[in-house]
Every structure is written in C-alpha cells, then in structure tokens.
N, C-alpha and C positions, 0 to 999 in steps of 0.2 A: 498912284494911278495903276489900274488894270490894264495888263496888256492884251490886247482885241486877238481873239482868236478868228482866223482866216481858214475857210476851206480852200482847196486847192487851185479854184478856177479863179476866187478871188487872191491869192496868192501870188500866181502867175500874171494876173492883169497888172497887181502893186509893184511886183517886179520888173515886167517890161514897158511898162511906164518910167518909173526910177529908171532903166537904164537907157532909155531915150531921152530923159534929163541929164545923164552924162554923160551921151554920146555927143550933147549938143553944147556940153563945156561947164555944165552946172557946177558948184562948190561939190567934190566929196566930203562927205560927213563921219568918215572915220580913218584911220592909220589902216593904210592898207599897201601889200606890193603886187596887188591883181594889176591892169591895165585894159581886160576886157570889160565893156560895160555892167555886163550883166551879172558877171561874177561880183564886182564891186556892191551891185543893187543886193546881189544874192548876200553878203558880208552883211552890208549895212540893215539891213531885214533882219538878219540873225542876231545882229547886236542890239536890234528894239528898237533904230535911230528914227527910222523913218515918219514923217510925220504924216499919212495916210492915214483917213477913216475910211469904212466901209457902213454906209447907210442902207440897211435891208428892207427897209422899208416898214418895219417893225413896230409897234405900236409899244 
C-alpha cells in the first residue's frame, strides 16, 4: 500500500481532527509518552497509523 501524500491544509485538518478523537478518549494507536492530543495525532501521522483518506475529488 502507497502512503497518500497530504499537502499542508489537508495535513493539519487530518491532525486536528485525530486530536479531537483523543481528546474525547479514543483508543491511541501507537506507544507513546506525549499526553497532549495533538502531539499524540502529530506521532501517530508520522508513524503512517492513521487511518484517514483524503478524497480530492479527482477523477
């Protein structure tokens, strides 16, 4: 599987979304010792975990 390349604005939507998923108690999905949300989302994006598409509309 290809990993989907994100421009920035879609990067930041994937992220504060994720971290409003574990702000509100979601499973985290990787070994981590953050505690702020969004650092956690910023890890788990890094490590490829997230399970987010981005549909551009694209033919």
């Amino acid at each position: 599987m290809q990993r989907q390349r994100h421009n920035r604005y879609e990067k930041a939507r994937i992220l504060g979304a994720r971290a409003l998923q574990v702000s509100h108690g979601a499973p985290v999905l990787i070994e981590t010792d953050q505690s702020e949300p969004i650092l956690i989302a910023a890890e788990e994006y890094d490590a490829g975990v997230l399970p987010f598409t981005v549909d551009r509309g694209e033919a």
